[in-house]
N, C-alpha and C positions, 0 to 999 in steps of 0.2 A: 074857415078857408078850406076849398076843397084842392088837391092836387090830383089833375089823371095819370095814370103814370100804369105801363104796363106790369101790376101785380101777378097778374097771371102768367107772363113771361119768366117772371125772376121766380117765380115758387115751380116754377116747369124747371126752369134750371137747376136748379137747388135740389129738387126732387131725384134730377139726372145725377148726381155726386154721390160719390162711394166711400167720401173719408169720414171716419165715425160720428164726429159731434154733430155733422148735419143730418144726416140717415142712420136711423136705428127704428127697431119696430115697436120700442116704447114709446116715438116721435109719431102722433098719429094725429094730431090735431094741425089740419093746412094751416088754419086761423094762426092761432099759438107760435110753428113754425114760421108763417111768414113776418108777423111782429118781433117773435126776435132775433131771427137775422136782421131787418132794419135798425133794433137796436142795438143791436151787436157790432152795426158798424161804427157807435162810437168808439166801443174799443178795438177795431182798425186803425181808427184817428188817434187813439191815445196812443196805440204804439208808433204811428207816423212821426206822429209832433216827439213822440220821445228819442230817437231813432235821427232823424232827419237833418238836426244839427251838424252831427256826425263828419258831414260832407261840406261842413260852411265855417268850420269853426274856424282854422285856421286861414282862409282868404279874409276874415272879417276879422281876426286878428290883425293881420297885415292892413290891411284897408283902412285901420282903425290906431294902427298902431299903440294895442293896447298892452299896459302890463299884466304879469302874471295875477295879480289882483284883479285888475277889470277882468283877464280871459276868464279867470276860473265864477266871478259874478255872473257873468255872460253866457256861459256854461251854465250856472245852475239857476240863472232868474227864473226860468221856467218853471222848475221844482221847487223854487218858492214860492210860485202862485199856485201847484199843484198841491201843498202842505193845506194853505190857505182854501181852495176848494173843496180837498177831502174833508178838511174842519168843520167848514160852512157848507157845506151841500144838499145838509139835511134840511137847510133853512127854505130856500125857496121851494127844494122837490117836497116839503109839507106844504108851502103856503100856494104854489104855483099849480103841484100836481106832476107826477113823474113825466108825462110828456113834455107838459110846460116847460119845464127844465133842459129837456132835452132838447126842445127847439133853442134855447138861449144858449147851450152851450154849442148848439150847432155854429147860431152865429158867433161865439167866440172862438172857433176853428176857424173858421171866414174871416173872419177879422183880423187875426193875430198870421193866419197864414198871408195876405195879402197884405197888411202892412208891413209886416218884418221884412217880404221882400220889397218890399219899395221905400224903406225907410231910409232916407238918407243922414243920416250919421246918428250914431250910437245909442244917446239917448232914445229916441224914439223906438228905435232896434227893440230898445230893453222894454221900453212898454208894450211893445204888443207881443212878446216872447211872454209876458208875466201875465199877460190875458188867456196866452195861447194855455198856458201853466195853469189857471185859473177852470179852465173847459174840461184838461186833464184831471183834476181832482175832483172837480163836481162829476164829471161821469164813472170817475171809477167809484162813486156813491150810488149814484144815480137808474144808472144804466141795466148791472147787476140785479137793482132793487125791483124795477119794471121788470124784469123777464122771470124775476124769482115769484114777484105776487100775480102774473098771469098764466104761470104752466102749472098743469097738473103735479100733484106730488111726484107720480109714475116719472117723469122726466122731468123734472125740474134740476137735478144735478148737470144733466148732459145740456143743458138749455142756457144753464147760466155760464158752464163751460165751454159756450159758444164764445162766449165774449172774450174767455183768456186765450183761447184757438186765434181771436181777430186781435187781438193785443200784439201778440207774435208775427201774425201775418203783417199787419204793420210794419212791426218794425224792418221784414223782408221787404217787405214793398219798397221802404224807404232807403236801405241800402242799395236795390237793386238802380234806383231813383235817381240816383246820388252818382253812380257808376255810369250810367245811360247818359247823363247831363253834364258831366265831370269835363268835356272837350268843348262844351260850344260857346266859350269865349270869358273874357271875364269879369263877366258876372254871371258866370255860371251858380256862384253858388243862391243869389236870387231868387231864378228859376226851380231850383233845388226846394225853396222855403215856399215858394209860391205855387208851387203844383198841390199841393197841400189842399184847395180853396176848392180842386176839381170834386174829391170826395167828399168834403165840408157840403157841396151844395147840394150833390144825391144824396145825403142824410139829411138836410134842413127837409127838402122835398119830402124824402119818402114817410118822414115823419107826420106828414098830416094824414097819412093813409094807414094810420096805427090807431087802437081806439085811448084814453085814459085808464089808467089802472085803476080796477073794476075795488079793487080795496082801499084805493083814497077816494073814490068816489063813496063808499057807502061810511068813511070816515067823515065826512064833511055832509053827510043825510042826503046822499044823491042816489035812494034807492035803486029804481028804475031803472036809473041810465047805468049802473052797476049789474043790476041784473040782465038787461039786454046785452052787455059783455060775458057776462057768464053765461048766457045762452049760445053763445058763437064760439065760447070753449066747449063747452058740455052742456046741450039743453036739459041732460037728465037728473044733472047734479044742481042745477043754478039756482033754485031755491033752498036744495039741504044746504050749499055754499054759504048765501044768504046767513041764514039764518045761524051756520056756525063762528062765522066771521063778527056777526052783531053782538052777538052773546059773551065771545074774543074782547070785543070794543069797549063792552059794559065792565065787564071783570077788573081790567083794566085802566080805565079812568079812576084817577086819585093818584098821591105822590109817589113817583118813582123810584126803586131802590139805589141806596149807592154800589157804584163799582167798588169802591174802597173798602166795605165792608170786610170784618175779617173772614167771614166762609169763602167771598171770592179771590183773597190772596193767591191760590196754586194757579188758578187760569190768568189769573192777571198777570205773574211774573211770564208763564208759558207764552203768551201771546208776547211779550217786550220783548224777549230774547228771540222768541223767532223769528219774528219780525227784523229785532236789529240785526241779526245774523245772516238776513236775507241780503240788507246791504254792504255789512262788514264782509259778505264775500266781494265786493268791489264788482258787481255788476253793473249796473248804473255806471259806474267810472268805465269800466270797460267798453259799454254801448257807443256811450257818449264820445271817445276818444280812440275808438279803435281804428280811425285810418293813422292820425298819430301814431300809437301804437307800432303798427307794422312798419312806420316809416319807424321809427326808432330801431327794426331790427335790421334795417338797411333796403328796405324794402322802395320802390319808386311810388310816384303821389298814386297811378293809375294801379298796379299791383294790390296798391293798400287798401283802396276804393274797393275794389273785386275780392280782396280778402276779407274786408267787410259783409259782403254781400254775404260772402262763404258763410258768415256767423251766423246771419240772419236764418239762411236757408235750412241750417242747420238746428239752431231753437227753436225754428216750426216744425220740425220733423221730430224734435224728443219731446215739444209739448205734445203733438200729437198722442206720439206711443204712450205717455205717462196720463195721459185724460184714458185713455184705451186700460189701462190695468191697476190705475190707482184704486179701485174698489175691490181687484180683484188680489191684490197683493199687499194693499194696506199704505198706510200713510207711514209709520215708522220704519217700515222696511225701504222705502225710496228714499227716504232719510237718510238714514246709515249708510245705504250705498251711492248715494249722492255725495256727503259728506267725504266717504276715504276718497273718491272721484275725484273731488276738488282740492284734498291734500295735495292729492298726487301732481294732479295738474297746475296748482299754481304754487309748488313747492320746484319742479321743473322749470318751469317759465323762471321764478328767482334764480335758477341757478345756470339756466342762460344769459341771464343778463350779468350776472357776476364774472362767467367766464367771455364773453362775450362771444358766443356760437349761439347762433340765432337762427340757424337752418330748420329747425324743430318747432320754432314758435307758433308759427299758424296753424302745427296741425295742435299742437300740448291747446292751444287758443280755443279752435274748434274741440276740442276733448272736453274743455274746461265748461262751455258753454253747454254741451249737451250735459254731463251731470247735473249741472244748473237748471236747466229744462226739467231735467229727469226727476228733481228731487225739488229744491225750494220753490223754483218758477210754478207746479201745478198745482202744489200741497198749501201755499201760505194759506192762501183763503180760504181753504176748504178746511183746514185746522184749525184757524182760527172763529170759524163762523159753529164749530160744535164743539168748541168746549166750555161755553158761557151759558147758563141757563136762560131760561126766553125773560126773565122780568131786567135784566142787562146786558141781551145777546146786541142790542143796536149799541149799549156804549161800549161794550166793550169791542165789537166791530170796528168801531172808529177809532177806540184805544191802539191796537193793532195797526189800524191805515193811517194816524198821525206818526205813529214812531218808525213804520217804515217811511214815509215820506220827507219825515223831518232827516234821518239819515242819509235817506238817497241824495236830498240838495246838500247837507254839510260835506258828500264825501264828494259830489261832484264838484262843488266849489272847493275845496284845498287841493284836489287828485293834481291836478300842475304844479301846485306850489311843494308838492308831496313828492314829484316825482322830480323837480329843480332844487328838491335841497336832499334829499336821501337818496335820490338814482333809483330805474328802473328794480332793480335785483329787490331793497329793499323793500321796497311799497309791494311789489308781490308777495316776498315773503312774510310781512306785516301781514296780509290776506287771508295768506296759508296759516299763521299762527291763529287769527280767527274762525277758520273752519275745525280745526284741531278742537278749539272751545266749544264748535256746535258739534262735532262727532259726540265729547263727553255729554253736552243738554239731549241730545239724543237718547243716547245710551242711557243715562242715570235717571233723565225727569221727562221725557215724552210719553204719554201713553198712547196706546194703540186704539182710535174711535171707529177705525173700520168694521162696520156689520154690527154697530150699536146704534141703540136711539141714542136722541138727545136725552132723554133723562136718564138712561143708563149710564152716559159718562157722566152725567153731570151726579150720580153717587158716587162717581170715583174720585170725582175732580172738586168737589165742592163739599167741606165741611159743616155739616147739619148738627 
């Protein structure tokens, strides 16, 4: 299937932009550049669909007159079909082909956006929220995987950090989304869930004007058509490519090592804990319920909408900075100062709600969010993707993307029941006592992999 679609338009525009992850002078291949912007905007849709509830949860409470049980399920079906795809995702992007995948999970954004808003009662609600879930986990596999095995090594970090840049912009989009559609009647929140379908359809599209990854092609003996990709990255490299990638394939083949083995015990606990620490700061809870939120500090429905948006605006502006100097400052050091960040700020936040002065909240809010930005939001996967050695860097990848996901939906799912039996003040300071435990994982057991290879950490990391 061919799609026309002006590429040349969008890579002129693109080319015009000044914020780091799309122009840098390691970015030199248009080809490269324009395929992973395209697939980058899955993860604009991952952050959409993550984000976008946000503005509907409460009218569809009401609507639905659901208990604090169904809301917080309802709340989190999503990120139960997002568990379920990051699991399974490897299954079809081997069998399909990273694009293949990515056409499917386009139409699971299509689908899941367009029926959630026109679902007339609950049930059905849920089902296509756990599809929309579903699109989410296969691409945060998927997506990364394609932009990582088509760019040159020279930029292959800034390339796949395209994709956490469009995650964040998401999820701005979607507050801002949320805020703009908040008055026009009600089923506003509908509209809200249903705008969703307009981006879902420029990525199905722009997807057929992207080629297959030129390394599951030559996994599955599709020479040829693998090297005529690698000619349209680098015609000067496309056979050394070739031929070091075959040779990769050969080595290879025979039975895979365990993750459990005892030499990878030190990266295997590193990855659990970062991972769960990444939710145990209550992010996800927070995204997800933050107009609530501000109405709990007294805040009006329209106020809270636009304080919303505040957050968004603002986790794109410290993922930015923190993609801009993460290499240049280290992964342990955004850590630690991430880490006291988030003491501060949601040890604050608990202790507004205790006294009940809540004039401070949205900004301690927006504070909280940029160290989050600053420090887990840019570091998870770049931590976790180099401290596993290559014979179980993919399982342990996915070790790391099930335990953060499995946490995101348990916390999303009780955070109501959390916040109606303990009150505000608590469930914060529960948060705070959690980041306390990631300052010490820091401090005591992180190591610093900035400006090493992969096998340099993995002497460090890994018992031989």
């Amino acid at each position: 299937m061919t799609c026309f679609l002006p590429k040349n338009s969008l890579l002129q525009f693109v080319n015009n932009q000044s914020f780091y992850p799309l122009k840098h002078p390691l970015v030199k291949n248009r080809n490269v550049f324009f395929w992973s912007i395209v697939v980058a905007l899955g993860g604009l849709l991952f952050g959409f669909d993550t984000a976008v509830i946000s503005g509907a949860e409460e009218s569809i409470q009401k609507l639905w007159g659901l208990s604090a049980y169904e809301h917080g399920l309802t709340m989190s079906i999503a990120l139960i079909g997002t568990v379920l795809g990051a699991i399974f995702g490897s299954v079809p992007s081997d069998a399909l082909g990273r694009r293949g995948t990515l056409v499917w999970i386009a139409v699971l954004y299509l689908v899941s956006a367009v029926g959630a808003a026109l679902s007339p009662s609950w049930v059905p609600f849920m089902v296509f929220r756990f599809l929309g879930g579903l699109g989410v986990g296969a691409s945060s596999v998927t997506a990364p995987l394609y932009i990582s095995e088509v760019s040159p090594p020279a930029s292959r970090g800034r390339m796949v950090g395209m994709f956490q840049f469009n995650v964040v912009f998401g999820i701005l989009l979607a507050y801002l989304s949320n805020f703009l559609l908040r008055d026009i009647g009600p089923d506003a929140w509908r509209w809200m869930l249903g705008v969703q379908a307009v981006p879902a359809i420029a990525f199905f599209l722009l997807l057929f004007r992207i080629p297959e990854s030129p390394r599951w092609l030559l996994r599955h003996g599709r020479t040829e058509d693998a090297r005529a990709v690698f000619a349209r990255i680098d015609p000067a490299t496309a056979d050394e490519n070739i031929s070091t990638i075959l040779v990769a394939n050969a080595a290879e083949q025979g039975p895979g090592e365990s993750l459990w083995a005892p030499q990878y015990r030190r990266p295997v606990l590193l990855a659990i804990l970062f991972a769960a620490f990444n939710q145990l700061a209550g992010i996800n809870a927070i995204i997800y319920y933050a107009p609530r939120i501000f109405e709990m500090t007294g805040r009006g429905q329209s106020a809270a909408l636009l304080s919303s948006a505040g957050i968004g605006l603002v986790n794109f502006c410290f993922t930015l900075l923190a993609v801009n100097i993460i290499d240049r400052f280290g992964r342990r050091r955004l850590m630690l100062v991430g880490s006291v960040g988030l003491i501060l700020t949601l040890g604050l936040v608990a202790r507004a709600f205790y006294t009940q002065q809540f004039e401070a909240v949205p900004v301690l809010l927006f504070g909280y969010i940029a160290f989050f930005a600053f420090s887990q939001g840019a570091v998870i996967w770049v931590f976790i993707s180099e401290i596993f050695p290559s014979a179980v860097r993919a399982k342990g990848q996915a070790l790391g993307s099930s335990t953060h996901w499995v946490l995101a939906a348990l916390i999303t799912f009780i955070f109501p029941k959390l916040t109606e039996a303990l009150g505000g003040g608590n469930t914060f300071a529960f948060f705070c006592g959690m980041m306390v435990l990631q300052l010490l994982y820091v401090w005591k057991l992180m190591p610093e992999t900035k400006g090493k290879t992969l096998e340099e950490a993995d002497k460090v990391l890994v018992l031989h």
